[in-house]
Backbone of each chain as ProteinMPNN parsed JSONL, in Angstrom:
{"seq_chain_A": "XXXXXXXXXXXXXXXXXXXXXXXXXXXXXXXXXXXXXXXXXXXXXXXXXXXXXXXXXXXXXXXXXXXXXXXXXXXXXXXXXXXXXXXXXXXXXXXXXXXXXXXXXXXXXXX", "coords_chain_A": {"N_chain_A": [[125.951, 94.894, 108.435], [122.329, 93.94, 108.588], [118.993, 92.952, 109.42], [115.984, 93.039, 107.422], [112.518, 93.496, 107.801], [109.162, 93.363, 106.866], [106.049, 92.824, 107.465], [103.146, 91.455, 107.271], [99.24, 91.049, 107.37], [97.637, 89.106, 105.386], [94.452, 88.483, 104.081], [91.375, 88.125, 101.386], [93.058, 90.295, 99.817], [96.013, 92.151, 100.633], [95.591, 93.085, 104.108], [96.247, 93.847, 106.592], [99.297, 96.178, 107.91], [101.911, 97.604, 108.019], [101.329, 100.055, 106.834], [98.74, 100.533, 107.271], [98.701, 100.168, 109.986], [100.209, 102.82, 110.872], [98.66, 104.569, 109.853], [96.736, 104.889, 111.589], [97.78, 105.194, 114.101], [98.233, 107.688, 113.441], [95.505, 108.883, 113.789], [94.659, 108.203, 115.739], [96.163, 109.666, 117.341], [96.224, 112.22, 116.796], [93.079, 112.664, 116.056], [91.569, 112.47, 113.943], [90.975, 111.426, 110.83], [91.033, 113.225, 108.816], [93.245, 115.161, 109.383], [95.528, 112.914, 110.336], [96.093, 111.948, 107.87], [96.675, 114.556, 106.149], [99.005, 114.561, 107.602], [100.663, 112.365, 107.256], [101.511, 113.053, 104.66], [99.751, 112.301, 102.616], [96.148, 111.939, 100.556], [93.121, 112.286, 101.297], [91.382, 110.854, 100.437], [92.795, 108.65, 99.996], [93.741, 107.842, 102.346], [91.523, 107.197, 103.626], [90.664, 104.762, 101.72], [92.006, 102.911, 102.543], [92.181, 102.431, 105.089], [88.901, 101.493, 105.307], [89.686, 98.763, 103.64], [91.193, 97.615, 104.653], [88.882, 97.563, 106.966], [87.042, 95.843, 105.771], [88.533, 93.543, 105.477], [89.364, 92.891, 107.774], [86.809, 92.575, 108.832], [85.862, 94.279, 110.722], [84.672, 96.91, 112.163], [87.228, 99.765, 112.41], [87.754, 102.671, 112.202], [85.624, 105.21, 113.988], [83.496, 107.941, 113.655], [83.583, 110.773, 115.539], [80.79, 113.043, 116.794], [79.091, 115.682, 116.926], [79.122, 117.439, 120.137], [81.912, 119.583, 121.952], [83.661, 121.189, 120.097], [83.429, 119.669, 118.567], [82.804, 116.875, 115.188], [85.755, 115.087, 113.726], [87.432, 111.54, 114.462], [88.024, 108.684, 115.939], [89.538, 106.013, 116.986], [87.749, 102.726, 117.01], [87.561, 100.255, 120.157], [88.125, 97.846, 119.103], [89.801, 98.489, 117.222], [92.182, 99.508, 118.8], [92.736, 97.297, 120.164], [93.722, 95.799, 118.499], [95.979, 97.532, 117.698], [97.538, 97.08, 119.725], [98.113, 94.295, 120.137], [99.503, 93.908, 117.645], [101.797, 95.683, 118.288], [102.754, 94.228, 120.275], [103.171, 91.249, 119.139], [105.24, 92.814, 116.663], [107.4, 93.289, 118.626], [108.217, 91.31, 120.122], [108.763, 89.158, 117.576], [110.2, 90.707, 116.42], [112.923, 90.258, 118.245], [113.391, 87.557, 118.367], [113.711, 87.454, 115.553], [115.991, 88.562, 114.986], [117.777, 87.016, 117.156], [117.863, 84.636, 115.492], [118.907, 85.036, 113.251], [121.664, 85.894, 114.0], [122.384, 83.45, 115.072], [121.955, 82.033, 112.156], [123.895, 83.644, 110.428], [125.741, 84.576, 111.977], [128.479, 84.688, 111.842], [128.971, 83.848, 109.309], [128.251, 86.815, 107.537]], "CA_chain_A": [[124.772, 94.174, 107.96], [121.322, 94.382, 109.337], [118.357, 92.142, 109.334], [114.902, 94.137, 107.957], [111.533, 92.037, 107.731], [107.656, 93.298, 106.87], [105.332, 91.308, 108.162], [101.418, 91.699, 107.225], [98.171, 90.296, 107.427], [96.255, 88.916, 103.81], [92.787, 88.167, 103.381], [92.107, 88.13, 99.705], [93.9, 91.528, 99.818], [96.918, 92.785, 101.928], [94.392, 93.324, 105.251], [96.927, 94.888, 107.932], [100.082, 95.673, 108.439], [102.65, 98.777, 108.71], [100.597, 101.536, 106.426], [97.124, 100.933, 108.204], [99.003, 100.769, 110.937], [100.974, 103.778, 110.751], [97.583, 106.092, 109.554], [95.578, 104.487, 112.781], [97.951, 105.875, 115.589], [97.969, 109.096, 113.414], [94.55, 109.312, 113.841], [94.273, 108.555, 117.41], [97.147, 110.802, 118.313], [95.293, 113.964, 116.244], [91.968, 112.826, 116.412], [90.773, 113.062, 112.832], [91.484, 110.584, 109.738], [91.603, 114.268, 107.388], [94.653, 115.296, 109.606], [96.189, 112.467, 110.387], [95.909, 111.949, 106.221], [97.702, 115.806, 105.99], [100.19, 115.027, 108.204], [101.22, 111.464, 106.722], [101.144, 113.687, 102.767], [98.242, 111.256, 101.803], [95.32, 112.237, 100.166], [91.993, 111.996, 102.49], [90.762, 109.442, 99.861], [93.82, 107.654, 100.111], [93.347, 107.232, 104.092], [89.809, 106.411, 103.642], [90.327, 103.923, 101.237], [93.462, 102.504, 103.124], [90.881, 102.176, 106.517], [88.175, 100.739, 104.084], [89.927, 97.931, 102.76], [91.674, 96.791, 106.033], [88.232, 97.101, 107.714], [86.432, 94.771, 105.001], [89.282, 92.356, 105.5], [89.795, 92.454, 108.973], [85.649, 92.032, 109.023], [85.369, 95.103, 111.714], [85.4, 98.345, 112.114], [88.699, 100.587, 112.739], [87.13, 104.035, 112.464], [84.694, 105.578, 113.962], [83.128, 109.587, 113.487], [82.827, 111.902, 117.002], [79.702, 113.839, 115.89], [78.891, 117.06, 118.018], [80.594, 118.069, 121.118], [82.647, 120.675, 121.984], [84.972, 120.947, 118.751], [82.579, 118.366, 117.095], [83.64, 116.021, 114.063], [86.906, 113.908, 114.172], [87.338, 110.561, 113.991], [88.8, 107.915, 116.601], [89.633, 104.406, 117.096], [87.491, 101.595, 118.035], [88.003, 99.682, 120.808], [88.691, 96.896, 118.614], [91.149, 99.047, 116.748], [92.687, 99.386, 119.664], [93.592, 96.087, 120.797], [94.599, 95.325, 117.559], [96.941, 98.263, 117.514], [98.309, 96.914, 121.009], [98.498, 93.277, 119.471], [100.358, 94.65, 116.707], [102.822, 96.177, 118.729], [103.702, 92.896, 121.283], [104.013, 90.745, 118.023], [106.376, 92.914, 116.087], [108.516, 93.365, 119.265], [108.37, 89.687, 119.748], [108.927, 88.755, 116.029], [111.695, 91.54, 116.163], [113.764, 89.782, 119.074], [113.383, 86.579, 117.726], [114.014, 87.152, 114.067], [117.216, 89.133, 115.338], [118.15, 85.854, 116.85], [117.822, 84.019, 114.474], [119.943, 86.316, 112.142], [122.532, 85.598, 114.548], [122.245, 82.247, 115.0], [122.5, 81.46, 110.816], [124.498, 84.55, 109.428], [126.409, 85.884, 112.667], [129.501, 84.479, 111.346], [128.877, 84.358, 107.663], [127.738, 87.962, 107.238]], "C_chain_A": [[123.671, 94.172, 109.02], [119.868, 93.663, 108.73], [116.922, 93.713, 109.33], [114.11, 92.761, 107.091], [110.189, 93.594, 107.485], [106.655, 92.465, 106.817], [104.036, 92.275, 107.973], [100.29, 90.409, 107.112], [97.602, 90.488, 106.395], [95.812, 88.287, 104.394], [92.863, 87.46, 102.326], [92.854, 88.962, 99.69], [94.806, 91.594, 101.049], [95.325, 93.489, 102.814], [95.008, 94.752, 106.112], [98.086, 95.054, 107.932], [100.875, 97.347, 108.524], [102.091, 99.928, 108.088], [99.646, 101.213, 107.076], [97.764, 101.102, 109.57], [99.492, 102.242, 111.677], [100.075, 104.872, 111.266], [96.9, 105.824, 111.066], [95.791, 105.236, 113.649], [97.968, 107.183, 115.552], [96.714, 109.473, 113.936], [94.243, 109.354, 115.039], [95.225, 109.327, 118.082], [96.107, 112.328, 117.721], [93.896, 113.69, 116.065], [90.392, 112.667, 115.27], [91.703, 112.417, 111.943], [91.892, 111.83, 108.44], [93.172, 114.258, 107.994], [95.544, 114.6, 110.122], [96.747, 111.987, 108.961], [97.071, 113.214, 105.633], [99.052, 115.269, 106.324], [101.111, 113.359, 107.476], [101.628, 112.024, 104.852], [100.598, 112.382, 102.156], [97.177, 112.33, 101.59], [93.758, 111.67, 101.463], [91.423, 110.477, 101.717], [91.617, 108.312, 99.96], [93.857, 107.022, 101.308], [92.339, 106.295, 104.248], [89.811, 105.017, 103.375], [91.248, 102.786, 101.724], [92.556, 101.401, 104.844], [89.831, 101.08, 105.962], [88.504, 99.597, 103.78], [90.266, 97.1, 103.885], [90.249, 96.596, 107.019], [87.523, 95.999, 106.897], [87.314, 93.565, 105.01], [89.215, 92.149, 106.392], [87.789, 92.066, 109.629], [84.849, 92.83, 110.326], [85.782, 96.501, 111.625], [86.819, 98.956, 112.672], [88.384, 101.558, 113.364], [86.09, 104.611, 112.903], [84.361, 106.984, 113.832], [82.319, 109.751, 114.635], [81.678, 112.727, 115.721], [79.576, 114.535, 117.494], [80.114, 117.142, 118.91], [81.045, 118.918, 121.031], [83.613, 120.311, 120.742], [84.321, 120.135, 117.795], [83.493, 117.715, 115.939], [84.527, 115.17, 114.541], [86.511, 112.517, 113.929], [87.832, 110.056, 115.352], [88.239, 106.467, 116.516], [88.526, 103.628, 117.733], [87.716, 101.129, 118.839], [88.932, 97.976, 120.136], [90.178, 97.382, 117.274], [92.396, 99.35, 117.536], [93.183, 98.432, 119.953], [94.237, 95.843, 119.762], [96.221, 96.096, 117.511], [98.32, 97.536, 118.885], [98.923, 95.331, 120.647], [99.543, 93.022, 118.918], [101.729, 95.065, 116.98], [103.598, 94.908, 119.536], [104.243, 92.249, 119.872], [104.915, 91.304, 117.725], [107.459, 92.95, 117.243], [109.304, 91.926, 119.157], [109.003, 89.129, 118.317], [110.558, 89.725, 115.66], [112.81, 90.943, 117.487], [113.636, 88.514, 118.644], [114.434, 86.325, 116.413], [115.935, 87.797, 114.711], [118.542, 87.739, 116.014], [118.724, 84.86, 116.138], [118.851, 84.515, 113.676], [121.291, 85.651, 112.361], [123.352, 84.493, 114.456], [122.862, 81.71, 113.477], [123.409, 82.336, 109.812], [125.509, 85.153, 110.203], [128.185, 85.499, 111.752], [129.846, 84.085, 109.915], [129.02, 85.804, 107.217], [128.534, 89.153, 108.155]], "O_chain_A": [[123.958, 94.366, 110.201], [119.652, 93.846, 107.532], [116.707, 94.644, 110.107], [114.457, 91.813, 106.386], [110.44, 94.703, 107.957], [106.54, 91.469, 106.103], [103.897, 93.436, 108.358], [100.477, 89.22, 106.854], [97.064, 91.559, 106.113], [96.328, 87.515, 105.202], [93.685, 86.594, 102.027], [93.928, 88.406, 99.463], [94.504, 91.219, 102.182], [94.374, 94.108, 102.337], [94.634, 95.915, 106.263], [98.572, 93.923, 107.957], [100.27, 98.219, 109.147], [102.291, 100.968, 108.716], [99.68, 102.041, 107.985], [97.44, 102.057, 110.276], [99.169, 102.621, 112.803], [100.183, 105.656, 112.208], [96.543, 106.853, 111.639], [94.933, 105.933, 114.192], [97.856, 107.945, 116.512], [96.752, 110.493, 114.624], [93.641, 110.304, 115.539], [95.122, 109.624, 119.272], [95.491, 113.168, 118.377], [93.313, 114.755, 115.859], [89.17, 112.693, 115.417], [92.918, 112.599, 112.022], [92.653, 111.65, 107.489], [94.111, 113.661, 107.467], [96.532, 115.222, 110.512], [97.924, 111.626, 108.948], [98.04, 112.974, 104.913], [100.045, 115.415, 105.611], [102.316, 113.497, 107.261], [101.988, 111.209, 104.003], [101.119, 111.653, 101.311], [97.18, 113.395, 102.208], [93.742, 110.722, 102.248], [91.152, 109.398, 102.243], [91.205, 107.153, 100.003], [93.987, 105.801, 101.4], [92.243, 105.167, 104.732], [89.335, 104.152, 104.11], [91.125, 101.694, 101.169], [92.506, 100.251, 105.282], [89.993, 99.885, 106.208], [87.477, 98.975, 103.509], [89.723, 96.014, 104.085], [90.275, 95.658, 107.816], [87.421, 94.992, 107.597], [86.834, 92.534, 104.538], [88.929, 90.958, 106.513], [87.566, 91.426, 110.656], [83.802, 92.468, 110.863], [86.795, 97.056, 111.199], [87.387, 98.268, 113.52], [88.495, 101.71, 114.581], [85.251, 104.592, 112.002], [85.467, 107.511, 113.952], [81.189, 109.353, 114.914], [81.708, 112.9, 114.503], [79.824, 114.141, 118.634], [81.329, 117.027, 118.745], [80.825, 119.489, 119.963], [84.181, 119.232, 120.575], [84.56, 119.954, 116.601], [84.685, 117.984, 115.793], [84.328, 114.52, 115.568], [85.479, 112.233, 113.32], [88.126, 110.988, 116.101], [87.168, 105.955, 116.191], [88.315, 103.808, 118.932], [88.916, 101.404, 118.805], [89.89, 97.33, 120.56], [91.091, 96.744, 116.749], [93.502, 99.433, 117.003], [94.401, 98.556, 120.081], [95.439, 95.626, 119.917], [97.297, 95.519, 117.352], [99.55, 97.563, 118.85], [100.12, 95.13, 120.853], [100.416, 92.242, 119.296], [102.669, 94.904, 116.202], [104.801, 94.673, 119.427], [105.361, 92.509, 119.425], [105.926, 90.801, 118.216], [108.57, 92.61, 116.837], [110.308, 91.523, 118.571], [110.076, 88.553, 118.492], [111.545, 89.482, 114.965], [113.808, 91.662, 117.422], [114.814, 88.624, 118.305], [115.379, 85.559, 116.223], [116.899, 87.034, 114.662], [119.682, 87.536, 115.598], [119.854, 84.376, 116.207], [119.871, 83.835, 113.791], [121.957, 85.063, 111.509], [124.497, 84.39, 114.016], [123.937, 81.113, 113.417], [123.67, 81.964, 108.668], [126.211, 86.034, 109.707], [128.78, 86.372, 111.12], [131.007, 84.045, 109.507], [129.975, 86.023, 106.472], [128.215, 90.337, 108.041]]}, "seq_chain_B": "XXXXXXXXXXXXXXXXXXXXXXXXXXXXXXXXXXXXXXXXXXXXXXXXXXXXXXXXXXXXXXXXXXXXXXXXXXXXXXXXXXXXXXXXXXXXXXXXXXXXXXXXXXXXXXX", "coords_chain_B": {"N_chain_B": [[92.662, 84.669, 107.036], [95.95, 85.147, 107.003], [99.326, 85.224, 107.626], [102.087, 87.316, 106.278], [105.435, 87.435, 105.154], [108.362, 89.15, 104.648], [111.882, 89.138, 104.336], [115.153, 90.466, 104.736], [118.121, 90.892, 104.063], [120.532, 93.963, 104.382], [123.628, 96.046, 103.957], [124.869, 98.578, 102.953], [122.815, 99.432, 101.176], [119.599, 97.246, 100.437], [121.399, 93.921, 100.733], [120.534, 90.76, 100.687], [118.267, 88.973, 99.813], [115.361, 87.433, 98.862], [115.028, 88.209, 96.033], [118.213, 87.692, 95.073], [118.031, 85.13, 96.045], [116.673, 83.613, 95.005], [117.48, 83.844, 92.438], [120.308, 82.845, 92.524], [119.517, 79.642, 93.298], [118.437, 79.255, 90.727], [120.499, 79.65, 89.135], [122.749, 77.615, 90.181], [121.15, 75.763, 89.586], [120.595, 75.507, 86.546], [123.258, 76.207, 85.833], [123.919, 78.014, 84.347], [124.375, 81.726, 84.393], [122.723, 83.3, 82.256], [121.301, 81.704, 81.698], [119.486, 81.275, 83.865], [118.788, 83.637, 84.164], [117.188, 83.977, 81.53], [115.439, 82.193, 82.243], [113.988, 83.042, 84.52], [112.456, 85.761, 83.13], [114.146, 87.852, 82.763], [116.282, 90.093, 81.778], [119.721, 89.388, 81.344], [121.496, 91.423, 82.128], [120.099, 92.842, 84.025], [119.946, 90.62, 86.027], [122.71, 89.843, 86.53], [123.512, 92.381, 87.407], [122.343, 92.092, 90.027], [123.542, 90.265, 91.299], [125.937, 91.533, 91.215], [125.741, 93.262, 93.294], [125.169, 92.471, 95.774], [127.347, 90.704, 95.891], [129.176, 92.273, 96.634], [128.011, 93.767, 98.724], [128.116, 92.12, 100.629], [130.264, 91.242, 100.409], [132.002, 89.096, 99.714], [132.547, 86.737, 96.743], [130.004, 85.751, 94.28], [129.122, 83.739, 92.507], [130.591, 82.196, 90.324], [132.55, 81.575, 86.812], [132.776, 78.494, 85.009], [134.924, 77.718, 82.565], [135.881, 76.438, 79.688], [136.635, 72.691, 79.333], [133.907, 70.224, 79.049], [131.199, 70.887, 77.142], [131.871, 74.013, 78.569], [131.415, 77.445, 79.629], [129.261, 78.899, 81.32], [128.159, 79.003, 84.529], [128.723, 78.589, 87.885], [127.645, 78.324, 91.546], [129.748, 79.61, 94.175], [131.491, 78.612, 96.921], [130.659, 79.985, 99.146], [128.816, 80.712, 98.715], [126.729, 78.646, 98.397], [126.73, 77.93, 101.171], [125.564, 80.153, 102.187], [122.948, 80.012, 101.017], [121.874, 78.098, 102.189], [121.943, 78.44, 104.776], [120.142, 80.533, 104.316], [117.916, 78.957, 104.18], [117.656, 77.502, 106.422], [117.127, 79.435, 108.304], [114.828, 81.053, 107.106], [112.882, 78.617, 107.337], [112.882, 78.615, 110.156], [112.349, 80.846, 110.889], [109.781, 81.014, 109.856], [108.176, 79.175, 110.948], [108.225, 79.949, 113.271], [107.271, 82.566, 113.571], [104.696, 82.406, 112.771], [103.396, 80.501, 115.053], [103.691, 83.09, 116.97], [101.613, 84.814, 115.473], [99.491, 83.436, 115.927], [99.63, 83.312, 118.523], [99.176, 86.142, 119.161], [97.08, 87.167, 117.075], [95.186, 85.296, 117.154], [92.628, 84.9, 118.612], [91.954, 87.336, 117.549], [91.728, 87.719, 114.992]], "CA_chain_B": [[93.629, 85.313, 107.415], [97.251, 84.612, 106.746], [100.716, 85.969, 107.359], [102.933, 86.977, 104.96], [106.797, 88.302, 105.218], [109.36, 89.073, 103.497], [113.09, 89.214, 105.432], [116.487, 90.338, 103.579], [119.601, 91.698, 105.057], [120.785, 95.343, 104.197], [124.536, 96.662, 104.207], [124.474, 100.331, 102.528], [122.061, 99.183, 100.544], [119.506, 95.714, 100.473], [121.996, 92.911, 100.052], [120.899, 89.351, 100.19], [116.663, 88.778, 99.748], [114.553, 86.59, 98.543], [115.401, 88.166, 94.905], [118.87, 86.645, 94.96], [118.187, 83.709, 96.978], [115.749, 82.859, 93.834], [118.188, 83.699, 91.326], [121.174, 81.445, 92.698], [119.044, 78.646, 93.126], [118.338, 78.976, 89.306], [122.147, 79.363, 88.934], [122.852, 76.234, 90.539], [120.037, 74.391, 88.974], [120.804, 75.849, 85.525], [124.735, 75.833, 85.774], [124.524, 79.318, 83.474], [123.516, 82.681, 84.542], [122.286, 83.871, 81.461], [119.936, 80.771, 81.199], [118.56, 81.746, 84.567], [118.061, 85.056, 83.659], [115.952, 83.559, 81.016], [114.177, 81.248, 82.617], [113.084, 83.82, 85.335], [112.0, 86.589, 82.094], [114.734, 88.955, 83.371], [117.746, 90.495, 81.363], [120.8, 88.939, 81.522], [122.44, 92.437, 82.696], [119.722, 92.564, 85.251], [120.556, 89.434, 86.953], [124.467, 90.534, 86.849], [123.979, 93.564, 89.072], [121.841, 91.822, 91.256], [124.926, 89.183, 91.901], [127.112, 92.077, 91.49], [125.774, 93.962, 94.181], [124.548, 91.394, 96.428], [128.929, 90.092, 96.345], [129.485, 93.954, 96.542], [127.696, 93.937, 99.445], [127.948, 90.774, 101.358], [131.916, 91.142, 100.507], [132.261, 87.752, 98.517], [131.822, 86.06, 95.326], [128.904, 84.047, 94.794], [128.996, 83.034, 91.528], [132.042, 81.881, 88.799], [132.776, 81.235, 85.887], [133.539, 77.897, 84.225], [135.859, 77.981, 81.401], [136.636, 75.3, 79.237], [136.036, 71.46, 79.745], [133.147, 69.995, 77.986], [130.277, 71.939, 77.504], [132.373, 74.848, 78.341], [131.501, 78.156, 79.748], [128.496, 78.521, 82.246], [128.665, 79.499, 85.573], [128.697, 77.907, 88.724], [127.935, 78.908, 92.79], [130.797, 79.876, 95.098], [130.77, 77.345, 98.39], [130.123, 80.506, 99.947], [126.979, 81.13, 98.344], [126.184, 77.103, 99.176], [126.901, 77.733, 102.669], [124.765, 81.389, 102.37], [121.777, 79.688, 100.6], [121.4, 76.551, 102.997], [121.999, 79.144, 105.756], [118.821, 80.973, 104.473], [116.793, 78.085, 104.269], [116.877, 77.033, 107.627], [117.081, 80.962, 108.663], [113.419, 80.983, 106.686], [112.226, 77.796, 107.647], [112.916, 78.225, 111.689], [111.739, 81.307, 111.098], [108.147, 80.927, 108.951], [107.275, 78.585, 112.249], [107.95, 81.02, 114.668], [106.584, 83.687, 113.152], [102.889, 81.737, 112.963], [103.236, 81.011, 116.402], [103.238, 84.295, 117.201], [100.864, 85.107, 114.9], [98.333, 82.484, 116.331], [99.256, 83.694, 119.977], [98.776, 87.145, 119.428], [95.839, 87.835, 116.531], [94.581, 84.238, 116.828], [91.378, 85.365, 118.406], [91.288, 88.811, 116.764], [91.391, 87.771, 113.492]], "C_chain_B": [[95.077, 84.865, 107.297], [98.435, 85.534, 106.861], [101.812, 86.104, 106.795], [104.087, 87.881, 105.608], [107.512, 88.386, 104.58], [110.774, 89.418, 104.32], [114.205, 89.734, 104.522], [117.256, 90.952, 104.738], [120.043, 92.871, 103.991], [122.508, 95.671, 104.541], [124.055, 97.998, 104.152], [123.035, 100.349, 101.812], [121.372, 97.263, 100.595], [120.249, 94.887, 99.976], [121.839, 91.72, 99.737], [119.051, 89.48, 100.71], [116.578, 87.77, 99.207], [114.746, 86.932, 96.714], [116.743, 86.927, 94.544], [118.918, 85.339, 95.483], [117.673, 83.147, 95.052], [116.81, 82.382, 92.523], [119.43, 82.311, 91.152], [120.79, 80.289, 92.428], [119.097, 78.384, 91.825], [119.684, 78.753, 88.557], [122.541, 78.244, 89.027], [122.243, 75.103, 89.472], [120.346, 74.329, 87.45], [122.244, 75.53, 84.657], [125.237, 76.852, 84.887], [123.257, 80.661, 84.185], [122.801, 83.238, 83.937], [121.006, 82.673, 81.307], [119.006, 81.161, 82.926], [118.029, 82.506, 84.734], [116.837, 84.991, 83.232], [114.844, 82.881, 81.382], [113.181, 82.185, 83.794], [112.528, 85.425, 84.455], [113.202, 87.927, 83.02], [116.168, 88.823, 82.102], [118.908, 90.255, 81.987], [121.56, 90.239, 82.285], [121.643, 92.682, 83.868], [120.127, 91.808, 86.559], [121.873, 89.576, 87.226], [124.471, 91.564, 87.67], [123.276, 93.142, 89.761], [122.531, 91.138, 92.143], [125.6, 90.648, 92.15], [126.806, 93.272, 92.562], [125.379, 93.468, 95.256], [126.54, 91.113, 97.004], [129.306, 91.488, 96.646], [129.231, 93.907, 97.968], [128.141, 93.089, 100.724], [129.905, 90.397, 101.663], [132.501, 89.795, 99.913], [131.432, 87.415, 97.37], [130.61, 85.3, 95.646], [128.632, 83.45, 93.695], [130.478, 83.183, 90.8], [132.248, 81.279, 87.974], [133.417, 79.767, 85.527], [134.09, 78.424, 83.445], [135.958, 76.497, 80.591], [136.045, 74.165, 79.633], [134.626, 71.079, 78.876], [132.242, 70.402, 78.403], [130.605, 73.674, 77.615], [131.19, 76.046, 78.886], [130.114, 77.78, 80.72], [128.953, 79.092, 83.412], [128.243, 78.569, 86.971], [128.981, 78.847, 90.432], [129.428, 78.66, 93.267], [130.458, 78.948, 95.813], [131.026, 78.732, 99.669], [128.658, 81.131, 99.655], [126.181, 79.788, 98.246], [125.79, 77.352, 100.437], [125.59, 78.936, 102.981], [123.198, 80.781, 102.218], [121.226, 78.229, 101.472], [121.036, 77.688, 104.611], [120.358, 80.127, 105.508], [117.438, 80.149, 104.416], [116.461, 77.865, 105.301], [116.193, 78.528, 108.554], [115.393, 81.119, 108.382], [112.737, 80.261, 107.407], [111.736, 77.958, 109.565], [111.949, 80.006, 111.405], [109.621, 81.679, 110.738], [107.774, 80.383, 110.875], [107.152, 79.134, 113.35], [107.003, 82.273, 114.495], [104.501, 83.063, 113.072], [102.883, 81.307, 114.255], [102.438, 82.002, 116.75], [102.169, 85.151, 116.643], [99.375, 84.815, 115.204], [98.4, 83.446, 118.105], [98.624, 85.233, 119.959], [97.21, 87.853, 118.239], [94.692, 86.339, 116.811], [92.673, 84.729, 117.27], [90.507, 86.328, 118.252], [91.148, 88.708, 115.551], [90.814, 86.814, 112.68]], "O_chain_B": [[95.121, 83.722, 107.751], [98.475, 86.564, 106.189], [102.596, 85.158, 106.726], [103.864, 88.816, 106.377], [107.487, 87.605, 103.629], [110.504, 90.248, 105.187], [114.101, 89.319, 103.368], [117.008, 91.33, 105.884], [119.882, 92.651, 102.791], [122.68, 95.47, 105.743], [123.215, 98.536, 104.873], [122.254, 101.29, 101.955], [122.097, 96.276, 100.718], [120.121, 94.762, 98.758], [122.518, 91.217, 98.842], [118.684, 89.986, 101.77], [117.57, 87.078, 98.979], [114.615, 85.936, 96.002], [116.598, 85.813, 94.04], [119.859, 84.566, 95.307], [118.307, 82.492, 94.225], [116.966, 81.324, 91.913], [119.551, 81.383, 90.353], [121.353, 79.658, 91.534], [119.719, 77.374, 91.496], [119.921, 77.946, 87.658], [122.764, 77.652, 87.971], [122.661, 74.113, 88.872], [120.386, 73.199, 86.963], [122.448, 74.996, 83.567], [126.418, 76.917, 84.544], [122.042, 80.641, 84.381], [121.97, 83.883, 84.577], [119.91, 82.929, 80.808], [117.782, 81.272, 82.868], [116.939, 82.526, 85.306], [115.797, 85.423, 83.731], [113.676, 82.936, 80.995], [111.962, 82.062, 83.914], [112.175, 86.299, 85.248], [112.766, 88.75, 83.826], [116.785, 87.829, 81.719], [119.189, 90.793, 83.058], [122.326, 89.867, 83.174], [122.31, 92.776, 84.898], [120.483, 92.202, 87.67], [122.166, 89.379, 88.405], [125.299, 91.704, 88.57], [123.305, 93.907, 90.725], [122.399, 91.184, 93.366], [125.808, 90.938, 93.328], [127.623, 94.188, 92.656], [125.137, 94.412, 96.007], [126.943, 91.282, 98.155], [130.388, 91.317, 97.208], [130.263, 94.007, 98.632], [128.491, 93.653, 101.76], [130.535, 89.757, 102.505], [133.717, 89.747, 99.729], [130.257, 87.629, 97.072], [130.245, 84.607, 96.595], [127.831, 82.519, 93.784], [131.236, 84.153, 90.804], [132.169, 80.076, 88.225], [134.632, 79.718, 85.719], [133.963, 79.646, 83.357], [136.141, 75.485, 81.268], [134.992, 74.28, 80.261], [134.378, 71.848, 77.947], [132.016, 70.494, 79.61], [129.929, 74.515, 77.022], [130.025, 75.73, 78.644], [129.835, 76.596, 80.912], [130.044, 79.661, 83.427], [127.276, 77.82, 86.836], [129.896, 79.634, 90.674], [130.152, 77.751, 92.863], [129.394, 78.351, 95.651], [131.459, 78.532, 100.804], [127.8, 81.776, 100.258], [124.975, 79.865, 98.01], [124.665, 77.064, 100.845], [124.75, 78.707, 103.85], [122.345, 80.991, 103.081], [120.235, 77.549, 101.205], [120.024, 77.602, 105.307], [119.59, 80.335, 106.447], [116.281, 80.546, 104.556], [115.265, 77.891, 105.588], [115.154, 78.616, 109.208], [114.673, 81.297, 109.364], [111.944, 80.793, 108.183], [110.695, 77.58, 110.103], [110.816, 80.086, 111.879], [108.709, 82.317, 111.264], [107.272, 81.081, 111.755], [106.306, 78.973, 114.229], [106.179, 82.74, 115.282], [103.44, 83.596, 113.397], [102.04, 81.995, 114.83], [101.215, 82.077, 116.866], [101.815, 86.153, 117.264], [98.386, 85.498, 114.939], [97.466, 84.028, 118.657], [97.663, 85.501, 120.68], [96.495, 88.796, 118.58], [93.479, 86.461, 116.639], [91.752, 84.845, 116.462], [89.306, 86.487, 118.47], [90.477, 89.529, 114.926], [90.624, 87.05, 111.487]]}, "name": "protein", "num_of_chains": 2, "seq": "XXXXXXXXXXXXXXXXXXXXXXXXXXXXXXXXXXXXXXXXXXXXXXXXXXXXXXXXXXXXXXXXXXXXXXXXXXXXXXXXXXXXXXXXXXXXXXXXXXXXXXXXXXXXXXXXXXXXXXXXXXXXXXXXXXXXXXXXXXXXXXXXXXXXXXXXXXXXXXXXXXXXXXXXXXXXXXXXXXXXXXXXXXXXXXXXXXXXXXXXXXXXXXXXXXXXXXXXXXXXXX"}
């Protein structure tokens, strides 16, 4: 037996939580919301609108568009997408040593 | 902004959630499975493999059968699915408050 949890952030709408997360670090590992979109098999509109919805909830931007440059285009993170992402990550550890705890605590010897 | 979760425990497959927690309760409260079925708009054979894979899983009964006596037939919790369902209350409860905690310490002034 094995303790599983999802944990997100509502608004009016689901805001944040393990799909925006997921597409974000794609995008800042490859650089670009199309191919981090490819490489998750999402649709580009599906990313977009995924980014979109979590930034109108969360009340800031996520994404932003490199323009020119060598290689030009792409996409990357905000700075405030950033902390969040780093946020994101202490909580669930936190919340995942805890809840695991816990588990323990009311099921180790039931379950 | 608000945080929402959802927790269950998993053998081979999800065994004990927030589905059956709901259902028992109605069991209990009801004293027939088939009337809790109804009362939560779900098919009586529904609600039977959700027990029967839930005790499948978990490795005990959690519900049984009256027989007989007045009134007659009906069903009634195991006092290990007492002990399971008190055990997820506080399991929930200790955890809801920790979990906002953490929620406050770490998005409180990102979100």
């Amino acid at each position: 037996m094995k303790l599983v949890y999802k944990i997100w952030v509502e608004g009016k709408t689901k805001a944040f939580g393990e799909g925006p997360y997921k597409l974000l670090r794609k995008v800042e590992q490859l650089g670009s919301l199309n191919k981090a979109a490819q490489d998750m098999n999402m649709s580009y509109s599906k990313a977009w609108s995924i980014i979109k919805r979590a930034e109108k909830e969360l009340g800031f931007k996520l994404v932003e568009s490199n323009t020119g440059g060598v290689g030009g285009g792409g996409s990357r993170l905000t700075s405030q997408a950033k902390t969040l992402l780093t946020q994101y990550d202490e909580f669930y550890r936190e919340a995942g040593e805890i809840l695991t705890k816990l588990y323990n605590k009311y099921f180790g010897e039931l379950l």
